[in-house]
N, C-alpha and C positions, 0 to 999 in steps of 0.2 A: 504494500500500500504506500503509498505514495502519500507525505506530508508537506503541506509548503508551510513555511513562516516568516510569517511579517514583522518587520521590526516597529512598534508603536510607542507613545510615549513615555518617558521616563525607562524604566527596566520592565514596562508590559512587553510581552510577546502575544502572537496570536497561530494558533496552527490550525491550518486548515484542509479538512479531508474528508473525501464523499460530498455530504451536506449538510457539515459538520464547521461549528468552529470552537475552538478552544481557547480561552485566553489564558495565560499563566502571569504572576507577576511576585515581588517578593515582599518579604515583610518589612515593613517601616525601617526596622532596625538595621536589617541592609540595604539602606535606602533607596525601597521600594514604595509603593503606597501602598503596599497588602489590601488591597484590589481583588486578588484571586488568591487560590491557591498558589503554592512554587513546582516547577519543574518535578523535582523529586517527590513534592506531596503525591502530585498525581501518578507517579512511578507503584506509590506504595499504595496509592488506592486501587490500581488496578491489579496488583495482584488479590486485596481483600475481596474487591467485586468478583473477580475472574473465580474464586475461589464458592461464592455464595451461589453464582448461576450453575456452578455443578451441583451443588446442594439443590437447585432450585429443578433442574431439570430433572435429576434421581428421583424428587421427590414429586415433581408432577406426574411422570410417567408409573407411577405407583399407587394416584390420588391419597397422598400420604399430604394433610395441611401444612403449611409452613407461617400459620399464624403466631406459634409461641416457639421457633427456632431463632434463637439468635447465635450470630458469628460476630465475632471480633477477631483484630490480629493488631500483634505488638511485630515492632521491632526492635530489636537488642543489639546494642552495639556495642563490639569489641573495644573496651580502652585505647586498645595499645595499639589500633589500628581501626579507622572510623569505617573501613570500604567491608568489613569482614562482619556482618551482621544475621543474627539468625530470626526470620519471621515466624512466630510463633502466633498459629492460626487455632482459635479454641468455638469449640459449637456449643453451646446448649442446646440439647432435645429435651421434651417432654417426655415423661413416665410412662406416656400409654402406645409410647414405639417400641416396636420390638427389637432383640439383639440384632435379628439378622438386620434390617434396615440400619440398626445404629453402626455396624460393622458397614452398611454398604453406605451412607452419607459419610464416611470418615475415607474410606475408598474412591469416592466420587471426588472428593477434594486433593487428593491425590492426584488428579487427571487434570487440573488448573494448567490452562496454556501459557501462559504467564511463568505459572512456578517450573514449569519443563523449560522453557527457554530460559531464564534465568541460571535456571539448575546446569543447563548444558553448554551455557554461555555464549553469550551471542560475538560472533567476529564483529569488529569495525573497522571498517575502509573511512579515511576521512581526507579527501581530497579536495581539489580546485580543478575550477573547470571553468572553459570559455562562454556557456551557456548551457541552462540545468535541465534545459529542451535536447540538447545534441544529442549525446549518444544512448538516441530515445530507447533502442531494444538492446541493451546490454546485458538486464538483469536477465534476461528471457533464455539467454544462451547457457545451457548446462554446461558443467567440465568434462571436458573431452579429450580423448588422446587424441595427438595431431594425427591426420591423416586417415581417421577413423572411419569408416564405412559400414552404416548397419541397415541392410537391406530387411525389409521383412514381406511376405507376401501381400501382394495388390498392387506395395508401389513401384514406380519409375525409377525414382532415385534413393539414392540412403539417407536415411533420416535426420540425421546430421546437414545436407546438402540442401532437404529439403525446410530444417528447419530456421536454415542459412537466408534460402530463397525469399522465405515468406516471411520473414521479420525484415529484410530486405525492403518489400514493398510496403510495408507497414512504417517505417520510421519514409521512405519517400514522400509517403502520403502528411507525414507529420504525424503521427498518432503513436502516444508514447505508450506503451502497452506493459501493463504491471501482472504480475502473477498476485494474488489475491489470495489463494490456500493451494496447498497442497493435499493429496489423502490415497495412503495406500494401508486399508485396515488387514486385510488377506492378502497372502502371499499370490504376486504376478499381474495383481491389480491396483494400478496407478490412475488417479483422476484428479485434474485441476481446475480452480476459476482462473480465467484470464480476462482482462478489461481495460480499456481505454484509460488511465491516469484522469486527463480532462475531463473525457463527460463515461463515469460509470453504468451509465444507462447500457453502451454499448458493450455488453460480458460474452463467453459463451465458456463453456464448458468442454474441457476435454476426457479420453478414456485411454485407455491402452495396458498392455501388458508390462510397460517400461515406462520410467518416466518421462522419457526421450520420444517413444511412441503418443502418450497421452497428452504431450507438449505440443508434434506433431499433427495431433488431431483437434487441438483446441484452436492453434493458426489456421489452419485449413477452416475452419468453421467459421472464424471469425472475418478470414477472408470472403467465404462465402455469402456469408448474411452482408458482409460489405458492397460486393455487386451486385446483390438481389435486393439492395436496401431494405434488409428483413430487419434494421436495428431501429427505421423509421416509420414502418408500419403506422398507421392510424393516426400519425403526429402529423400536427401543423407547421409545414418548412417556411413559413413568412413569407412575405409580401415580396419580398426580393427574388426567390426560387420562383412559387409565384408566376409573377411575369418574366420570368429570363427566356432566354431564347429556346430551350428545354426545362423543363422540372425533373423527371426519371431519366431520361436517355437521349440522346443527341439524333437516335433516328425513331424517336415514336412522331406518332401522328396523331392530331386531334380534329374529331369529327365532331359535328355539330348533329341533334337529333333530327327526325322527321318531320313531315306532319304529325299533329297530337303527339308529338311527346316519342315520334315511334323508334323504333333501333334503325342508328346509320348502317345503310347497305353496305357500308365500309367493311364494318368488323364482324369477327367471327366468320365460319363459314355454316353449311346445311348439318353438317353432323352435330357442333357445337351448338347450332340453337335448337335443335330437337332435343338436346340435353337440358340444358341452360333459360329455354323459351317456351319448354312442353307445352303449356298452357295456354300462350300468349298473351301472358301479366306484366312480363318484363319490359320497362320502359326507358325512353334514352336516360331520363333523369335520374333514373338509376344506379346510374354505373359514372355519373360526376366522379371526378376524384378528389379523395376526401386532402390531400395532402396539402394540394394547393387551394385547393376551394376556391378555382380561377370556373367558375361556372360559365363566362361568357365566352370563354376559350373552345368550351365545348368536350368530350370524350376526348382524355388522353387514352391513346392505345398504342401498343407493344406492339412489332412485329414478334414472331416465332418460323420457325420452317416445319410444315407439317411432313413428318418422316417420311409418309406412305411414299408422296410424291412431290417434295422441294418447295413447295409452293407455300409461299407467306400467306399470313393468316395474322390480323392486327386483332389481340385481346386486351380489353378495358383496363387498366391499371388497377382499376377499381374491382373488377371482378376476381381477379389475381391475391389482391387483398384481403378481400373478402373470404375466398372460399378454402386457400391452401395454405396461411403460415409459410412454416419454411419447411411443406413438403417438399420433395421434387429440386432442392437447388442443391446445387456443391463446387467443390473445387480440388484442381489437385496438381501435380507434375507436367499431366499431360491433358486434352482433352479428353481423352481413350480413359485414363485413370479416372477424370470426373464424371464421365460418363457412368460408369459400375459402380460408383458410389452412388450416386445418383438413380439411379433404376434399382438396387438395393435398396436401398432406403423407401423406396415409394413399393414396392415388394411387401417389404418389412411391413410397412403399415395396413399395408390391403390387407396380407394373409392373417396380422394380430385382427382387424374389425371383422373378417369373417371368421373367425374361430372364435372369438369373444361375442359375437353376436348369436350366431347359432349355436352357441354352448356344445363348443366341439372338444372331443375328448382325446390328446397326441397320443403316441408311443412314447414312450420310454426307450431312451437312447442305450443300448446295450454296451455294459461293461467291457466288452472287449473294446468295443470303440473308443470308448471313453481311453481305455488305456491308452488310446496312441499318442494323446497329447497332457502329457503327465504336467506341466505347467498348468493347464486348465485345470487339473485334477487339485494339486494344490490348492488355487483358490477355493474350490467346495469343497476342499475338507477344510482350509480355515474356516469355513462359515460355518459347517457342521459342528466344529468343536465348540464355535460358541452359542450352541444350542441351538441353531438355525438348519431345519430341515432343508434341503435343496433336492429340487424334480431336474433333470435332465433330460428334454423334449425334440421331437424334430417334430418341425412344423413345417414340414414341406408338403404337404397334402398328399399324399402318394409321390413325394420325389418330383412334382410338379414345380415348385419355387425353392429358389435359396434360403429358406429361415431356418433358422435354430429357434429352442426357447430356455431360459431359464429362471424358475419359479422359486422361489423362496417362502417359505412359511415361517411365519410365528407365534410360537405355542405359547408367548407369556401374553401377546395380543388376539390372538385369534385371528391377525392381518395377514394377507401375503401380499406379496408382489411376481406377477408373471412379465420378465423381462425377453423382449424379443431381440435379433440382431438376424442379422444378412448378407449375405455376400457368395459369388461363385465358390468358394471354398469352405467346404462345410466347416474346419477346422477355424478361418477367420471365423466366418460367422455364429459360431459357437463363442471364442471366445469376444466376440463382440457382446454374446447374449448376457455374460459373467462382467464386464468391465461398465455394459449398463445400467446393469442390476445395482452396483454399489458408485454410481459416477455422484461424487457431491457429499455423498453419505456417509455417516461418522453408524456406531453401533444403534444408539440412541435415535437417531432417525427412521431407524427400522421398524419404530413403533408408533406409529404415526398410520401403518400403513391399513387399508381398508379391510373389513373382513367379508369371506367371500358371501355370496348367497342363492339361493333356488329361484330369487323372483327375477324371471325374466324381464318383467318393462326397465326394474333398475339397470339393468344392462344396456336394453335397446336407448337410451338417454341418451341422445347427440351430444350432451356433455359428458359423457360417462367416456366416449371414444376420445373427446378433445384433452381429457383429462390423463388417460392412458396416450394419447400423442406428446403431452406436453413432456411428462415424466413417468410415466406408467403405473400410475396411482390409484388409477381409475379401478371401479368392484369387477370382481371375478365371479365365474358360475363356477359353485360347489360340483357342478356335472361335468368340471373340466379335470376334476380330481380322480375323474371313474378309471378303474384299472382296466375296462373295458374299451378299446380306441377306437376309432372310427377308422383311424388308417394302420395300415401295416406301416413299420420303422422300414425307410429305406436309406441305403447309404450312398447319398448322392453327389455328384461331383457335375460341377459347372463349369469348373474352369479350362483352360487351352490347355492341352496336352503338350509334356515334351519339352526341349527348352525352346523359347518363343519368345522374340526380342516383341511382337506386336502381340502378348498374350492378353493385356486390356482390349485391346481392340476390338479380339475375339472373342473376348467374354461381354464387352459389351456390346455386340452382335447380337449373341445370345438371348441377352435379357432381351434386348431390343424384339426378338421373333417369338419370345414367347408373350410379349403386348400382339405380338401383329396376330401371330396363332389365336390368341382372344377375340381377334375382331377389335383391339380397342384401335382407335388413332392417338400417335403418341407427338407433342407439335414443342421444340425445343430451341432455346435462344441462347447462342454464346457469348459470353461480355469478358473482354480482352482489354478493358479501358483501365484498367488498375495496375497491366502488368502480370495477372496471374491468368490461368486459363480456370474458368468458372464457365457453369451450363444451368441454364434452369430448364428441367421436363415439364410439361403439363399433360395429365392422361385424364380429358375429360372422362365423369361417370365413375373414374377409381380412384385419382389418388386427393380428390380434395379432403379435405378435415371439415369441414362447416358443412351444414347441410346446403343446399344450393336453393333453397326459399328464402335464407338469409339475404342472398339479395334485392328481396323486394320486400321481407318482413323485420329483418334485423342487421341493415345494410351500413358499414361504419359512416357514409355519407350522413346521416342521420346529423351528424356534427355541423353541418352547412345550414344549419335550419337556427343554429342556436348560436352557435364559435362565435361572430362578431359581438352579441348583444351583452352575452356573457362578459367575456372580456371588457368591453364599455360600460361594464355594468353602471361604472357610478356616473357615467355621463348621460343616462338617460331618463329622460324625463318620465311623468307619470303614465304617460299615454302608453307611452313604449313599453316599460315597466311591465302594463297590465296587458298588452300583447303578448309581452315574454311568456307571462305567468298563464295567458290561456293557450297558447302553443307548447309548453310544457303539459298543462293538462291534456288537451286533446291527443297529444303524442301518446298516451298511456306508457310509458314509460316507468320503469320499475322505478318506486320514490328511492330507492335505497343504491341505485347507481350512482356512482361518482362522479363527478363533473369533471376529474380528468380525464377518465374516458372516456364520458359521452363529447367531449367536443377534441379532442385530440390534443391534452397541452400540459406536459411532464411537470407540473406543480412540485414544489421541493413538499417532502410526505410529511415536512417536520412544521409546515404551516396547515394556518386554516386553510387555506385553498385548496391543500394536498390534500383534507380530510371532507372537503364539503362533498355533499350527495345532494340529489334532487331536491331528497326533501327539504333539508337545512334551506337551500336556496330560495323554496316557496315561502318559507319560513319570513326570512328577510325579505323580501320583495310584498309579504303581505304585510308587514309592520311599514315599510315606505309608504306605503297606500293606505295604511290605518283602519286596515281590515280586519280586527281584532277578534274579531270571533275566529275569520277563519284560522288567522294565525294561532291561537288557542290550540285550538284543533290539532293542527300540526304539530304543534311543540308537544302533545300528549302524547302523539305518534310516535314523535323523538326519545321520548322519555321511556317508553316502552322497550324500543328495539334501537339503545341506541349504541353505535359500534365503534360511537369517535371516542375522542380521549378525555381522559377525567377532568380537566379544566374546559372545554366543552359543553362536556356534560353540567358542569357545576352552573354554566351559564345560563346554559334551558333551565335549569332549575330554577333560578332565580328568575328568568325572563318569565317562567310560568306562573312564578307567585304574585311578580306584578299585575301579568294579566288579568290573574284572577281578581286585583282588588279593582283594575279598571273597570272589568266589565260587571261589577256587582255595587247596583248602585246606594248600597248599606254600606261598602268600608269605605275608609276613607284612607287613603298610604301615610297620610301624617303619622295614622296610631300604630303600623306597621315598620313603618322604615328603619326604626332604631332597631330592632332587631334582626329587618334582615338585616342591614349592613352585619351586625354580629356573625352571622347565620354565613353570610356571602362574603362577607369584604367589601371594602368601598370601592374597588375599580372594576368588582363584577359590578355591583348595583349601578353603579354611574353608567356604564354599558347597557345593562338593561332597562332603567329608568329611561334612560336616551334612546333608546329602541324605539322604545314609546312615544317619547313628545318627539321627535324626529330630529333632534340633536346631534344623534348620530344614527348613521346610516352604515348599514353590510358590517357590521361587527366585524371585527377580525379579518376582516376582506379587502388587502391592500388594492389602490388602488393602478389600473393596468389597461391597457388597448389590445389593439389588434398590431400595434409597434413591439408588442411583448413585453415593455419596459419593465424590470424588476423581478423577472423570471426569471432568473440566474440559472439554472437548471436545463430548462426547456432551451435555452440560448448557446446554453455548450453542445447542446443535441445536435441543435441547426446547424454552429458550426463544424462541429464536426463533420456535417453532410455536407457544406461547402466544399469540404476539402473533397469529396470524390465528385462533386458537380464540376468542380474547378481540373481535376484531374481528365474526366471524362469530356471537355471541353477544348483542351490543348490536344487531348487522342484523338 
């Protein structure tokens, strides 16, 4: 993680990280103005805190209270030497825990990351440097012996060469890229966060057998989601992207709709709107793009080449948005390489939705097989030994597709997780299915996980699939546990025979004809504008993730209707105000959705704005207009179900008890007010009294346009996509 500090007045400092800031300063006596905490205080409070959220997690995962636990910790310090100090961390429990727990909260605290880095000491590098931007991907690079080359199967190049490459275009681009954590709980399985220093929004996650593979795979991802702009999805790129001369890609095209509203003959072809148009509900206004929310512009649309036969085929940007995430895109050495990644992955996910939906029952991978790759084996018997059952599946339908599967159960939750993976080689794709399964994942997160069940509609939930796409979280059928299969175990091989300098090629041939063998059409666009070779597939009818109603019923464009008014909020008058409020009604929109996603705009989560939902918003907007009843109403709703944070919270409360004395024409707030203030404090009350006689207006709700100004967050996003708009631009 990546810390800046700013030097401020007198002996203040300030650090700043994520969206986060920290001040530290010293005490009077070393003429400081004891302001804040010092340096070192906060050194030793973070190993107390680090120490109590192990407590805190042991003991939630066990619904063990922690209302009468308390921790403390001293530090002791050696006379004869001030740096040699021992922190002596003491708990009280309550009488009505038992041993084993009292033994496992003392054990829990044991596992403080704080106390292990300390304990094992951390190295410091303390240097000078010409600019603390330059040598952006430094940390990224693992130690290596010169000249080292580690091939592993699928790729082009050795992993070293390739992880050379792609931090390569990554620091071109200006994007200073930190490692965030590491995690290898079982032996042969390695998984990282990786993320943009600048704007953390843009992360992705890696997997592998290595840590040098799983570093590997987290660039590659991160490259990927960079030329599919999968890191700007649903976000508003400003007024400037906007109107430039492109917003996504330097050869899309924008069509304007029909008559009524109807689809330009431009886009899509016959097979994609007997998919996409069954009905004939789908309208051009539809498929606006939510990014720019240049409506007069008309449909941004993508070329692709549709496989069967060359021919371009321009799809909505919008539609693209909408319906697929980051199925279907990747990156890698070569085309050929991105290619198999790429038709894997969209494999992987068809064959998990149909076996998850029709509560299909695999094989069991036979033990001899299993033996050929004793590295895989390793990691399921680490999980085993930690009490963690593990299924070993092939999920290739009869030898049909490349998947694997691996399932994990938890007997202290009753959760599992059925983790998928894919690729021509059953052996990758296997251990893809094992380095899934634990990508992110400490022990303790394993209990978290869902438990399976009989009822099938849980299953068929369109969010139940998005859920199992995101992180494979999503519930499982108890029917998928039957030792009864639907398929025989085959042991399938997809990949090029032999040695074969063009053996991606071949394999991605492969997959390519077993789309074609479907009947599906598979229509794919390559982006070369970064530097790296990336592909994105699209297999109308298979590989999307949303249902395809979503874009006439639950279309992210929905943001076009609100993004301006929102943002101007405090610059509109009454009129407009009471427009807003009946265009939120009429939308029927869940009151409990947030207002950064419905209108596209990365709110830092540690403001009100980050936490406002609908309702809150009706809330305010009915106290503008002095519509107090209805605002009543509301605030009750809020009170009920409500999911922001306890200062928040504490204000509806007070704003409710005002109401209530407004609108009851017996009390009078003279005889009340001295107690709430007790009750609330004086700078809630003055907030909610102000509510009220209109003094003040949007509580908590800085004030902001459609210029962004004050978005600090949402503004490192933007630029950040500058930089590939700008790249993409000079290509």
């Amino acid at each position: 993680m990546e810390i800046k500090v700013n030097f401020l007045d007198n002996l203040r400092l300030e650090a700043k990280f994520d969206d986060f800031t920290v001040v530290a300063d010293q005490p009077i006596r070393y003429k400081g103005d004891g302001s804040a905490p010092g340096p070192f205080d906060y050194f030793l409070a973070s190993s107390a805190l680090c120490a109590a959220y192990f407590v805190k997690l042991y003991c939630n995962t066990r619904n063990i209270p922690t209302d009468n636990i308390r921790l403390s910790q001293n530090n002791i310090v050696d006379p004869e030497n001030r740096y040699n100090q021992i922190f002596k961390i003491q708990v009280e429990l309550p009488a009505d825990i038992s041993a084993k727990d009292r033994q496992g909260i003392l054990r829990s605290i044991d596992r403080c990351t704080v106390k292990k880095v300390v304990q094992t000491g951390p190295d410091f590098i303390i240097e000078e440097v010409d600019n603390l931007d330059a040598d952006a991907q430094a940390l990224l690079m693992p130690a290596q012996a010169e000249g080292a080359s580690t091939y592993v199967l699928g790729k082009d190049l050795p992993l070293e060469q390739t992880i050379a490459n792609m931090s390569g275009i990554l620091a071109g681009l200006g994007m200073k890229i930190e490692i965030a954590s590491w995690r290898n709980i079982v032996p042969n399985v390695w998984s990282l966060h990786i993320r943009d220093a600048y704007s953390p929004m843009c992360f992705t996650n890696g997997k592998g057998s290595t840590k040098e593979s799983a570093l590997a795979s987290a660039l590659g991802e991160f490259i990927e989601r960079l030329n599919c702009n999968f890191f700007y999805n649903d976000q508003f790129w400003g007024e400037d992207i906007a109107n430039a001369a492109f917003v996504h890609y330097p050869d899309e095209r924008w069509f304007q709709p029909g008559r009524k509203d109807a689809l330009p003959a431009e886009i899509l072809d016959a097979h994609c709107l007997a998919i996409y148009n069954a009905d004939g509900e789908l309208r051009g206004s539809h498929l606006y793009d939510t990014n720019s929310g240049n409506v007069e512009r008309g449909i941004c649309s993508l070329p692709f080449v549709r496989q069967s036969d060359g021919e371009m085929v321009y799809f909505p940007s919008n539609l693209i948005e909408n319906l697929y995430l980051s199925n279907g895109m990747s990156a890698g050495n070569t085309l050929a390489e991105a290619q198999v990644q790429c038709l894997s992955e969209i494999f992987e996910r068809a064959v998990k939705r149909e076996i998850l939906e029709s509560e299909l029952a695999l094989p069991d991978v036979p033990a001899e097989v299993l033996a050929r790759y004793p590295a895989i084996q390793a990691g399921i018997q680490g999980l085993e030994e930690q009490g963690f059952p593990v299924l070993v599946k092939d999920a290739s339908l009869g030898g049909r597709f490349p998947v694997m599967c691996v399932t994990l159960m938890n007997p202290r939750t009753g959760g599992v997780f059925a983790s998928f993976g894919a690729h021509p080689s059953l052996e990758v794709a296997l251990e893809r299915s094992l380095t899934e399964l634990l990508q992110g994942r400490s022990f303790e997160g394993l209990n978290d996980l869902p438990q399976p069940t009989f009822e099938s509609h849980a299953l068929m939930e369109p969010n139940n699939f998005v859920e199992h796409f995101i992180d494979s979280s999503g519930v499982v059928s108890w029917r998928f546990f039957s030792a009864k299969a639907d398929f025989a175990f085959v042991d399938w091989d997809f990949t090029a025979q032999g040695e074969n300098a063009n053996a991606n090629a071949e394999e991605a041939a492969t997959l390519f004809g077993i789309l074609a063998d479907m009947e599906k059409q598979v229509y794919m666009a390559v982006y070369e504008h970064l530097g790296a070779k990336a592909c994105r597939i699209l297999v109308p009818g298979y590989s999307e993730i949303y249902p395809i109603e979503d874009l006439i019923w639950d279309n992210t464009n929905k943001a076009l209707f609100f993004r301006e008014d929102i943002l101007n909020l405090h610059q509109l008058d009454d009129d407009a105000l009471g427009n807003l409020l009946q265009r939120l009604e009429e939308s029927e929109l869940d009151d409990y959705t947030d207002i950064r996603t419905l209108i596209g705009i990365e709110f830092d989560e540690n403001t009100v704005w980050g936490q406002l939902t609908i309702l809150e918003l009706k809330v305010l907007i009915q106290l503008v207009l002095e519509r107090f009843d209805d605002a009543k109403e509301l605030v009750e709703m809020f009170l009920q179900y409500n999911a922001n944070t306890l200062e928040r919270g504490l204000f509806f409360q007070a704003l409710n008890v005002v109401l209530e004395v407004q609108l009851d024409s017996d009390l009078d707030m003279a005889d009340y007010e001295v107690n709430f203030r007790r009750m609330f404090g004086d700078a809630r009350m003055e907030a909610a009294l102000g509510s009220v006689d209109g003094s003040v207006r949007f509580h908590g709700l800085t004030p902001t346009s459609m210029k962004l100004e004050g978005l600090d967050r949402h503004l490192r996003l933007i630029d950040s996509y500058k930089k590939l708009h700008s790249a993409r631009a000079r290509a």
